[in-house]
KOLTORVO-70870 format. One record per residue (C-alpha): residue in one letter; x, y, z. Coordinates in steps of 0.02 Angstrom, whole numbers, plus 50000, padded with zeros to 5 digits. Example, Ala and Ser with C-alpha at 12.3 -4.5 7.8 and 13.67 -1.06 7.14 Angstrom:
BEGIN
A506154977550390/S506844994750357/
//
This chain:
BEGIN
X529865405953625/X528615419253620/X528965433953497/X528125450653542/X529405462953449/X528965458553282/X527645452453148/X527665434653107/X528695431652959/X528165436552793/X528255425952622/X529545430452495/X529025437852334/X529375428252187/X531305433852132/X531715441052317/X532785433752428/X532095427652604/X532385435652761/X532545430252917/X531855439653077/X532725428353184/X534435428653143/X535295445753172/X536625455153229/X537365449053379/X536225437153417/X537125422853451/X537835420553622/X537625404553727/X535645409553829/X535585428253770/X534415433853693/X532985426953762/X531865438153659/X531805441853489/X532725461153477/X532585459553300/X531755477853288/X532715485553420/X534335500553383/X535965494953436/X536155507053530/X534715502353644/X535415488253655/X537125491053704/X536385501353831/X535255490353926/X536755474853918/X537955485453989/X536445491754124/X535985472454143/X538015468054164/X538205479354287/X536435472654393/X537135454754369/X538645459654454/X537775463354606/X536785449454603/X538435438354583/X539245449054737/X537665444354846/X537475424654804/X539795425754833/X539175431855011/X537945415355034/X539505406254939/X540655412155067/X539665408255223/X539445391455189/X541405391555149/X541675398055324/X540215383655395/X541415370855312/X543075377855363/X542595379755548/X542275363055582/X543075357355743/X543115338355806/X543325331855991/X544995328556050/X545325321656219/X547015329156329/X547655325256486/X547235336056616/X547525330156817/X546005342556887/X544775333856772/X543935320856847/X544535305456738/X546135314556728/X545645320256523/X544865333756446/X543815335756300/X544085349356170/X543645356155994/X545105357855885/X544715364255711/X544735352055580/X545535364655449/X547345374055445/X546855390055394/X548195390955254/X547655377255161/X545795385855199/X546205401855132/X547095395854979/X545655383854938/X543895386854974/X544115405555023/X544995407554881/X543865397554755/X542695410554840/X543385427054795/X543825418954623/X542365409354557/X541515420654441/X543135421254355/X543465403654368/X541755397854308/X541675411954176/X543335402754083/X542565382554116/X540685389954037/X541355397953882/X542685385153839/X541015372553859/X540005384653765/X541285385653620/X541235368053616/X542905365653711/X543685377253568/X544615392353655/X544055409353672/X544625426653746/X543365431253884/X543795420854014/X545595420354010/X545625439253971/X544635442254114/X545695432454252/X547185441454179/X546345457154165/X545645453954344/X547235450854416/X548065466454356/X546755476754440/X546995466854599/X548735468754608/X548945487054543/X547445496954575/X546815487754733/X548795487754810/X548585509154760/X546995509654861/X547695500255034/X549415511355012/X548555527055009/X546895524855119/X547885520955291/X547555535455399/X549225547955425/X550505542555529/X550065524755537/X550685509855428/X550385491655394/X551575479255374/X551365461455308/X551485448855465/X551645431555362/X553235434555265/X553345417255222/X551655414255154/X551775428955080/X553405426954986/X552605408254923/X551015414454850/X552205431454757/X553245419254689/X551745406954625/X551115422754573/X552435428154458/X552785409454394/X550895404154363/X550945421354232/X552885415254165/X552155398854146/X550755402554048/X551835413553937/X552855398553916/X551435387253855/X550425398453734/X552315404853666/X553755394753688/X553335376153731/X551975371453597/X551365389653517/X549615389853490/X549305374553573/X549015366953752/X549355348053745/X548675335153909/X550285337853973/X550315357153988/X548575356154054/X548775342354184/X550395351454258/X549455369954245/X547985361254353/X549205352554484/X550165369954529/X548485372254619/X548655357854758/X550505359854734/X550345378954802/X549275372254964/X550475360954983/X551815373054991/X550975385655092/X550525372055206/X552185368255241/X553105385455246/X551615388855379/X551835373055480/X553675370755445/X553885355155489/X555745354855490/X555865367655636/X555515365055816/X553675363655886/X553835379256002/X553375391955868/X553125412155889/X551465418155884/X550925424555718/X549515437155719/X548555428455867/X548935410855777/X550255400055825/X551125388855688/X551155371555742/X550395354755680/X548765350255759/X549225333555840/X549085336556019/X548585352256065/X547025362456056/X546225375555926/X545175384356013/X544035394555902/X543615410855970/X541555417755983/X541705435655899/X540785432155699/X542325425955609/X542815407855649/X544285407755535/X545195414455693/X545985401855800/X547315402555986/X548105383855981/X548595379556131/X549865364756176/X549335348756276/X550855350556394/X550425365556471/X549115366756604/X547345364756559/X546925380756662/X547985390056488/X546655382256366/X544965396656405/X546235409556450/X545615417856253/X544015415556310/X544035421156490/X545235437656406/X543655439556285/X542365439456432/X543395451356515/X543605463556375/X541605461756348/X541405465756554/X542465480256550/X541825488656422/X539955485456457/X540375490256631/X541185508156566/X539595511156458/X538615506156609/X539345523056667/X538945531956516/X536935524656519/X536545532256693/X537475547556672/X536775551356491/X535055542756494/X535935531356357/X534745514156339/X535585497656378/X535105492256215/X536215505856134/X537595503356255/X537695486056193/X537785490056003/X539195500156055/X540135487556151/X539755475156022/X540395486655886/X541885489455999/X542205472356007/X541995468955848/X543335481055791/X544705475055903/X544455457655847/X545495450855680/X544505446555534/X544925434455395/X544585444755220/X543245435255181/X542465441555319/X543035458855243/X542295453755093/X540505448455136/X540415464755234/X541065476555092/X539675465555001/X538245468955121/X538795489055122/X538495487654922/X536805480754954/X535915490855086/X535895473755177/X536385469155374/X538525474255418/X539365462955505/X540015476355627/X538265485055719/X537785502755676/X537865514655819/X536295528355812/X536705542855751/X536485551355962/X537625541356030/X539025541455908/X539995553856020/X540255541256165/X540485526956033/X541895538555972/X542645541456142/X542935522056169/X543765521356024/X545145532556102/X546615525656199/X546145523056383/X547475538256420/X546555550456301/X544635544956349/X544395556056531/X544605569056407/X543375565256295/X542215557956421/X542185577056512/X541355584656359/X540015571156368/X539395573656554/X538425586556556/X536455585956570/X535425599556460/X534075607356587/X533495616756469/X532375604956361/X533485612656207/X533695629256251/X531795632256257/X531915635456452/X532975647456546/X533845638356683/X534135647856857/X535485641356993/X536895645757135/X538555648057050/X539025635657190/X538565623857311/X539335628557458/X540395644157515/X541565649757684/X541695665657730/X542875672457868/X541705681358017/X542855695257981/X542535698957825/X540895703857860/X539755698357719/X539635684257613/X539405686257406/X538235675657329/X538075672457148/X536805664857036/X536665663356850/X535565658256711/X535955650656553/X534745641556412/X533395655456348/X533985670956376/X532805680256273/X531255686256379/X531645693756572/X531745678356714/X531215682056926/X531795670657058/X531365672957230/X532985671057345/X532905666257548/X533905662157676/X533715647657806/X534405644557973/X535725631858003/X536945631358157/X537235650458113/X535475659158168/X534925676958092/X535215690358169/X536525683958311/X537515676558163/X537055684758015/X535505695757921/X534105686957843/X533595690657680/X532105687057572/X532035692857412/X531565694157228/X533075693857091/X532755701056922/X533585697556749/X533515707256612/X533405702756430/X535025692356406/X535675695556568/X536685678956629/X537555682856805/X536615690356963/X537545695157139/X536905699557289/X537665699557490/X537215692857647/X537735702957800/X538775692957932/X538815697858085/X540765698658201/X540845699458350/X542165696158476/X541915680658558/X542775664458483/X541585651558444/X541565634158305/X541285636558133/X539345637658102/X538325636857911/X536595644557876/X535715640957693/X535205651157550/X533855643457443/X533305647257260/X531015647257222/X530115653757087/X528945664757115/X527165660357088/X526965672956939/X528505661156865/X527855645256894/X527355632456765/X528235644956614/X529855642456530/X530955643456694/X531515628756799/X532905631156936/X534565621856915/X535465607956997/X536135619557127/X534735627257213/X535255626657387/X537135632457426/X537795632057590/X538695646357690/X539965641257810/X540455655257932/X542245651557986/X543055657858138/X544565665958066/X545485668658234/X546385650058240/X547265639658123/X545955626758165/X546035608658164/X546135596658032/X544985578858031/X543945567757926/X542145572457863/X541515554257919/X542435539358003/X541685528957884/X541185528657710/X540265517957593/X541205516457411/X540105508657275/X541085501857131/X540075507956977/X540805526657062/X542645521357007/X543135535457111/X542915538057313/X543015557657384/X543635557657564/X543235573357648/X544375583557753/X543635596557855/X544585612557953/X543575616458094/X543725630058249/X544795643458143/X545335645257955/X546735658757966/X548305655857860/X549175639857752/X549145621157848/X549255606557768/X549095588957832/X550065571357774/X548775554957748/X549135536957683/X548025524857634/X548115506957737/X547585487257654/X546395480757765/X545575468457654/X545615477157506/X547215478757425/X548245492557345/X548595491857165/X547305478857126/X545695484657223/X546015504457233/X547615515557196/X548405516657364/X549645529757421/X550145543157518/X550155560557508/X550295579057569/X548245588557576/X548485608857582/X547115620257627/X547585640357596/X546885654157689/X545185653257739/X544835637457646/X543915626157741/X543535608357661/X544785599157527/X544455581257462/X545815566157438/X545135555657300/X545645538257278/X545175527957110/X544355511157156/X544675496457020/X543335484856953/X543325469457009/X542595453356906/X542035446957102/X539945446057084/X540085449757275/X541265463157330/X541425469057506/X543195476257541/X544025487757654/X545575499157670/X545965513557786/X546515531257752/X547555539957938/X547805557757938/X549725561757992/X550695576058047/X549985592358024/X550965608557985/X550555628457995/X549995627558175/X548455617358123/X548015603058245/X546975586358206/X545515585458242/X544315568858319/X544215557258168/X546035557258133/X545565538758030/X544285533557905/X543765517857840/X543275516357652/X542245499357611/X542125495157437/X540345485857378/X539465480757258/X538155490957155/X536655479657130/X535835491857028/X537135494856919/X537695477856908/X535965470556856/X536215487256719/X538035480256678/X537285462556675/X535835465956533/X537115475156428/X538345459956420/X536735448456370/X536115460356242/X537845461956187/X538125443956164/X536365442656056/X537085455455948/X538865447255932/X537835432055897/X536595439755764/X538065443055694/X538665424955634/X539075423255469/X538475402855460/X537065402655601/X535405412055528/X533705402955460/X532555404255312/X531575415055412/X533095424855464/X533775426055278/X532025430255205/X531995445155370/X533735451355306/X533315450555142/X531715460455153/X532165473655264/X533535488555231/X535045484555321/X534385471255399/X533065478755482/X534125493555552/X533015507155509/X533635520455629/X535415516555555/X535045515555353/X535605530055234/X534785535555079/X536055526154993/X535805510155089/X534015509955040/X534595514354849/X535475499154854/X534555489554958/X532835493154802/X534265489454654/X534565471054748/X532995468654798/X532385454354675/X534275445354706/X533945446454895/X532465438654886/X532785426354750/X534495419354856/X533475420455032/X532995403854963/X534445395454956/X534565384155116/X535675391255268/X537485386255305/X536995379555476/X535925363655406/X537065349355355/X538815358455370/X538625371455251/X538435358355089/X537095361755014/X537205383055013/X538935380254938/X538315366754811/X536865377154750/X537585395654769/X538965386354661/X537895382654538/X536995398254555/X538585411054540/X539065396254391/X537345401254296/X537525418854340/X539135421554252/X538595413254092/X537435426854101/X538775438154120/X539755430053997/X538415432353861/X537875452453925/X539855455853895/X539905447253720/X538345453753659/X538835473253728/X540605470653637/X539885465253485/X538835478553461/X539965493353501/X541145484753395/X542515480753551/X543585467753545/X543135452353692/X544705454253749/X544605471553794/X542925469253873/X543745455953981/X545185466854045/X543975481754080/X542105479654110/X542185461554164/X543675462554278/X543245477954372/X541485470554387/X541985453954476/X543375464454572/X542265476354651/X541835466754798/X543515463854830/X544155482754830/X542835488754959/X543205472855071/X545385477455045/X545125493855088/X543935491855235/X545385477655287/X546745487255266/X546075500555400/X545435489055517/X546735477355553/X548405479055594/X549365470955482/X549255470355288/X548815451055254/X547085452455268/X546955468855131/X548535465855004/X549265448255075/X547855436454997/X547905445854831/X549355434254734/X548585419654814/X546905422954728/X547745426154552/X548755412554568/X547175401554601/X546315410754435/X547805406354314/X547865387454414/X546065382654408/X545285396354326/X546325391454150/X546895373454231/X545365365754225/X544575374754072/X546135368453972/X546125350154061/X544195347453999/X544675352653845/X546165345053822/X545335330353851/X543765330353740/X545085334753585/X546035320553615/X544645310353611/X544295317553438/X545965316353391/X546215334653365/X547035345653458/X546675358953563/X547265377453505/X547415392353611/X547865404053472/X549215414853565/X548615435253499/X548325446253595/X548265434553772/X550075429753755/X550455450553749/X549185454453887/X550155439453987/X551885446953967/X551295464153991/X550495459154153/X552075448554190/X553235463654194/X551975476454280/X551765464054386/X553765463554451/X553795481754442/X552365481654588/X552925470254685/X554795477454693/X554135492054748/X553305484154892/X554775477354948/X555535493554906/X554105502455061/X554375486655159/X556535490055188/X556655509555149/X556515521855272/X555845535855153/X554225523655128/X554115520155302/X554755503755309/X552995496255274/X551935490655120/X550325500955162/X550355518955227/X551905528955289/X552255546255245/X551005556755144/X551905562054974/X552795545454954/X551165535254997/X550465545254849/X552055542854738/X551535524454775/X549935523954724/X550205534954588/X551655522254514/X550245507054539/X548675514554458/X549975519654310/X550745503854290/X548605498954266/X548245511954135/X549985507254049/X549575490754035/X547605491553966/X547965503753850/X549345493353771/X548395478853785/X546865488453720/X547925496453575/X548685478853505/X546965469553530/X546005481953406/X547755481253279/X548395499253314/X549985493153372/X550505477853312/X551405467053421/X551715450153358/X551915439053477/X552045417253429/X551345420053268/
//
C-alpha cells in the first residue's frame, strides 16, 4: 500500500535500535488504517474517526432503507388461491393471499432489519478476533437496547400531542416479546455468571440461538391462537386467523405489510369491499379538493399531492415503513408521505380537520384577492341587490373600496332602467364618486318616486365604470358592479311563490338555493311552510330532505331555502325531487309557482377535473412504493434533493441530502427489490451493511483507543446511539401517526430480543464451534458485560412496570404513550434517568472507578 505521510524508512545507526514507521499507536484494527498515519497527532485522529463514525452511520441508515425494501418485496408475496364463489362463472374465484403472517414477518426479516448493524457488528469482530470474544459487539446490542427501551419509550410518551393517548392494541404479542425480552437479558446473565462463568459451552450457544425461532414460534401462535375459535375480533385492521381458506387481501396505499383477511364462507361480494372503501375515500376527497381547485385556482396536480398525502396519513403503517421514512428525512432524499407546497398548506391543513370542524376552516379560504396583492385599489356595491319600500322615498346605496388605499380613487356611478323607468318611478342619476386618501366607504341616494296608485313590485339598476382618466391605472371594479334596486309596493302583504318552477342542481355545487320571492306588497311579518318531495332522487342519500317554516320580516322581499345535495359515485346522475310551498301566514297569499322541481346532474367539467386528480393521485400513491422503482428511478432519487421535490426541499434537506451524497449514489447501484423477489438487494445490501459495520467496528476501536476509552463504553454510547438513530426518528414519527402504540414502542422488545438471540447466538455458536474443534474452549470473560447485563436487566423491569403502571392508572391516562401533561413528563423524565443511571454506572465500573466484581 502506497505511503504518502512519511519518508521511506531509514537505516539504523550502528548501536541504535530500529524503528518502525509502520507499527504505531492504535494501528491495529481489522481494515483500518488504510494509510499510514504514522506522522499524524492523536488528536487529529480521534477527530476525523469519530467525524468518519458518524458519516458511516448514515451511510449504514441509507443501504438499512434498500435492506428493508427488499424485506418488504419478500414479505409481500401473495400466491393464488381459488374460493368458491356462485356469481363467478365456474362457480370459483381466484385470489392473492399473502404468503407471510405478519408476526412471524416482523419478528424475522423486519426485525433482522432494524437490527443488523448490531447483529453483524458482534459475528465480524468475534471473526476478526479469531473467534476469541470481545466487548464491542455485545456492549453495543446491550448498550443499544437500553437506549431503545428507555430513551426511545421517553420520546413516544412525551411527543403525543395534548389530550390524546396511545395505547398498545396487541396485548398478547406484546406481553410475549416483554417477557422474551426480560428472559433473553436473565439468560445471558445466567451463562456469563452462574452456569459456566467465563465460559459459553455448544450447549449454551445452541439453546441462546434457538430462543430466536422459538420466539416466532411463540408469537405465531399467541397471534393465530390456534386453540380458540376461527371467528376472531379484528385487531388493528387485521384479523387473527390461519390462512387456510380465506383471503388476504393486501391493500394499494405504499406499505404492503397491511393486510383485511377475509373468510371463504362469506359472500364473495365482502372480498374488494377494502378496496372499493379505499376508492371511495380517494373519490371523496379528490372530489372535495375538486372544490377547492376551481374556487382557489389550486392546480390538479397539487390537489392530488394533497389527497395523496391525505391518504397516506389515514392509512396504518408497519414501522419499517416508519423507519425507511425517518431514514429518507435524515438524508434529504424522497418521503414516503408527498410534500404539500408551501401555498397550499392552508387547505391541506383544513382536510386534516374533522368533517364537523372543516366549513369553518374552509370559509377563511374562499375568498379571491382582486387586488393583485394589495397593489390595486378595488371599487364595488356593498351589495348586489336591494328593496326599498315606495314609501320610503329613496333608496341608499353604498360602495366601498378596499386593497390600496393610499393615493385618491374616481368611479363613475349610473343608473339603468329596468321595469321601474326614471322619472315615473324614480330619478336618474349619473355621476362621479370621489375617495379620498384612505377613505374606504362611499354613500350616495337615489330618489324614488310614491305615488298613490297600487301597482307590482318593479327594479331599475345601478352600475359601477371607471372613468376614462382611471382607466388602465391601479383601479379595477369589484365583483359586484351592478346591484339591483327592487321597488316594493309596501301597501299589501304580498304573495309568496317560487323564483323558477324549475331548477338545474349540478353536483360539484353540494348545495342548491331555491328562491322564494314576495311579490305585489312587502308590508309586515309572513312566513310560508315548504317540504321537500322524492321524485327520483331520494332523501337522505341523494340530498337532505325536509320540511320547514321560511320567514320574511318587514319589507324583505326574497329569502332562499337551501338544501345540501350528496355526491354520488353514479358516473351519470340525473335525479329529481320536488320542493311545494304550504300554508302561508301574516295575511300573505301564494303566489303562481306554488312547486318547484330541483334535478340533480352531473358536472362534466368538474368531473373530468375530479377524474385527473384521482389518476394523478394514484401515480403519486404509486411513486410511492417502497419495492417497485428502477435503476433509473434509484439513480433519479439518488441524484436529486428529496427526490426531485425542489419546490418542497429545506436548507436542511439539501445539507443532508450533499453529506449522503457519495452513499446515495454508491447504493443506487444495488439492483431494485422488484427484479427476482427482492433477493438479490437483500443479499448484497446484506453484505453491504455487513462490510459497513466492520468499518464501523474498526472507526469505534481506533477513536477509543486513542482517547484512552474503554470499548465497552464506546459500545454503550457512540455505537449504540449511532445504529439507534434511525430508529428514534421512525418511533417518534410512528407514535404520532398511528393510533395505537405497536408500531412506535410495541416492536422495541422484539428487536432486543432478536439482538441478544442472534446478535450474540450466532456469534457464540461459530465460535463455539471452531474452539471445539481446537479443543479449547471458548471464554467470554464476564467484566464489565455481566454488570452492564444486570444493570440493564433491572432498568429494564423498572420501565416496563411503569408502562403497565400508564396502561391501568387513571392519573397516567390509562395508556402507555401520552395522557396528561406533568405526568407524561414525570414519565419520560423516570426513562431518560433510568438511561443516564445505567451508563454512568456501567461507564464508572468499565474504567475501574467503582469496582464491581461480578463472576470473577
Amino acid at each position: 500500500m502506497a505511503n504518502n505521510t512519511t519518508s521511506p524508512t531509514p537505516m539504523a545507526a550502528p548501536g541504535c535500535p530500529m524503528f518502525d514507521v509502520t507499527n504505531y499507536t492504535c494501528s491495529n484494527a481489522l481494515i483500518l488504517p488504510i494509510i499510514n498515519e504514522y506522522t499524524w497527532s492523536a488528536g487529529t485522529r480521534a477527530f476525523l474517526y469519530l467525524l468518519a463514525m458518524f458519516w458511516c452511520f448514515l451511510g449504514v441508515a441509507l443501504i438499512a432503507d434498500v435492506f428493508m425494501c427488499a424485506i418488504e418485496k419478500i414479505t409481500s408475496k401473495t400466491a393464488k388461491v381459488r374460493i368458491p364463489d356462485q356469481n363467478e362463472p365456474d362457480g370459483v374465484k381466484i385470489i392473492e393471499v399473502k404468503v407471510w403472517n405478519d408476526t412471524v414477518a416482523n419478528l424475522s426479516l423486519l426485525a433482522l432489519g432494524t437490527s443488523a448493524p448490531e447483529i453483524l457488528l458482534s459475528v465480524i469482530e468475534i471473526i476478526g478476533r479469531n473467534f476469541e470474544a470481545g466487548e464491542l459487539g455485545p456492549g453495543t446490542i446491550v448498550g443499544s437496547a437500553a437506549f431503545n427501551l428507555l430513551v426511545i419509550s421517553a420520546i413516544c410518551i412525551i411527543s403525543i400531542p395534548e389530550g390524546e393517548v396511545r395505547k398498545i392494541a396487541n396485548m398478547r404479542v406484546f406481553g410475549l416479546t416483554t417477557f422474551s425480552c426480560i428472559w433473553a437479558y436473565v439468560w445471558l446473565s445466567l451463562v456469563i455468571l452462574v452456569i459456566s462463568p467465563g465460559v459459553v459451552d455448544l450447549t449454551e450457544a445452541i439453546i441462546t440461538f434457538l430462543m430466536f425461532p422459538g420466539l416466532i414460534i411463540g408469537a405465531y401462535l399467541i397471534d393465530k391462537r390456534p386453540c380458540m375459535k376461527k371467528e376472531e375480533v379484528v385487531e388493528n385492521g387485521m384479523v387473527g386467523i390461519s390462512l387456510e381458506g380465506y383471503a388476504n387481501e393486501p391493500l394499494n396505499t405504499g406499505d404492503t405489510s397491511t393486510a383485511v383477511i377475509i373468510p371463504k364462507e362469506e359472500k364473495s361480494e365482502t372480498i374488494p369491499v377494502e378496496e372499493d372503501k379505499s376508492h371511495k375515500n380517494l373519490l371523496k376527497l379528490a372530489k372535495e379538493l375538486g372544490h377547492e381547485s376551481l374556487d382557489q385556482g389550486i392546480p390538479p396536480e397539487e390537489a392530488a399531492k394533497i389527497v395523496a398525502a391525505k391518504l397516506t396519513e389515514k392509512e396504518h403503517h408497519s414501522r419499517m415503513w416508519y423507519r425507511i421514512n425517518a431514514t429518507r428525512s435524515m438524508s434529504g432524499g424522497k418521503k414516503l408521505v408527498p410534500q404539500v407546497y408551501s401555498a397550499f398548506k392552508d387547505v391541506y391543513d383544513v382536510t386534516k380537520l374533522p368533517e364537523e370542524e372543516r366549513a369553518e376552516g374552509k370559509m377563511a379560504l374562499t375568498t379571491k384577492d382582486h387586488t393583485a396583492g394589495g397593489t390595486k385599489a378595488v371599487i364595488e356595491f356593498t351589495a348586489a341587490t336591494l328593496s326599498v319600500l315606495e314609501s320610503e322615498k329613496k333608496v341608499r346605496i353604498g360602495i366601498r373600496r378596499y386593497g390600496k388605499m393610499d393615493t385618491p380613487a374616481t368611479v363613475r356611478v349610473e343608473t339603468i332602467n329596468g321595469t321601474a323607468t326614471a322619472p315615473e318611478d324614480y330619478i336618474h342619476l349619473e355621476e362621479d364618486v370621489h375617495f379620498a386618501n384612505n377613505e374606504q366607504l362611499r354613500q350616495l341616494y337615489v330618489e324614488i318616486i310614491d305615488d298613490n296608485e297600487w301597482e307590482p313590485d318593479e327594479f331599475f339598476f345601478v352600475k359601477l365604470a371607471l372613468p376614462e382618466a382611471e382607466e388602465n391605472e391601479d383601479i379595477v371594479l369589484g365583483n359586484i358592479s351592478i346591484t339591483q334596486v327592487t321597488i316594493i309596493n309596501d301597501d299589501e302583504p304580498g304573495k309568496l311563490e317560487f323564483g323558477k318552477p324549475s331548477i338545474i342542481a349540478k353536483e360539484s355545487s353540494r348545495r342548491v338555493r331555491i328562491p322564494v320571492n314576495r311579490i305585489n306588497g312587502a308590508d309586515g311579518h309572513v312566513s310560508v311552510a315548504w317540504k321537500t318531495r322524492d321524485i327520483t332522487a331520494i332523501s337522505g342519500k341523494d340530498y337532505q330532505g325536509g320540511e320547514g317554516v321560511l320567514k320574511f320580516d318587514h319589507g324583505e322581499t326574497s329569502r332562499t331555502i337551501d338544501i345540501e345535495i350528496f355526491d354520488s359515485m353514479k358516473p351519470e346522475r340525473d335525479e329529481s325531487f320536488q320542493v311545494d310551498l304550504g300554508e302561508c301566514d301574516g295575511g300573505a297569499e301564494l303566489g303562481k309557482i306554488r312547486k318547484t322541481i330541483i334535478t340533480i346532474v352531473n358536472d362534466e367539467e368538474f368531473n373530468g377535473l375530479v377524474s385527473r386528480i384521482v389518476n394523478l393521485t394514484k401515480a403519486n400513491m404509486d411513486a410511492l412504493q417502497l419495492e417497485d422503482s428502477t435503476w433509473v428511478t434509484q439513480m433519479k432519487n439518488a441524484m436529486n434533493v428529496n427526490g426531485g421535490d425542489l419546490e418542497n426541499a429545506t436548507f436542511i434537506d439539501y445539507l443532508l441530502h450533499f453529506l449522503t451524497f457519495f452513499w446515495k449514489i454508491l447504493f443506487a447501484l444495488v439492483p431494485p427489490p422488484k427484479y427476482l423477489g427482492g433477493w438479490p438487494a437483500f443479499i448484497l445490501s446484506l453484505a453491504v451493511i455487513g462490510f459497513m459495520t466492520a468499518i464501523i467496528g474498526d472507526l469505534a476501536t481506533l477513536f477509543g483507543c486513542l482517547v484512552d476509552l474503554n470499548d465497552s463504553i464506546t459500545a454503550i454510547t457512540l455505537v449504540a446511539l449511532g445504529t439507534s438513530m434511525p430508529d428514534t426518528f421512525a418511533s417518534k414519527q410512528a407514535a404520532v401517526g398511528e393510533k395505537t402504540a405497536d408500531s412506535s414502542i410495541g416492536n422495541i422488545n422484539g428487536s432486543n430480543s432478536v439482538n441478544v438471540f442472534l446478535g450474540l447466538g450466532l456469534p457464540w455458536l461459530m465460535a463455539t464451534i471452531y474452539h471445539m474443534t481446537q479443543g479449547t474452549e471458548f471464554k467470554v470473560p464476564p467484566g464489565s458485560l455481566g454488570f452492564s447485563v444486570i444493570l440493564y436487566t433491572a432498568c429494564a423491569i423498572i420501565a416496563i412496570l411503569l408502562l403497565i403502571a400508564r396502561r391501568f392508572l387513571k392519573p397516567f391516562g390509562q395508556a402507555e404513550l401520552g395522557g396528561p401533561k406533568w405526568p407524561k413528563i414525570l414519565s419520560a423524565v423516570i426513562m431518560v434517568s433510568l438511561w443516564v443511571f445505567y451508563v454512568l454506572l456501567s461507564s464508572l465500573n468499565a474504567e475501574n472507578i467503582i469496582n464491581v466484581q461480578i463472576g470473577g
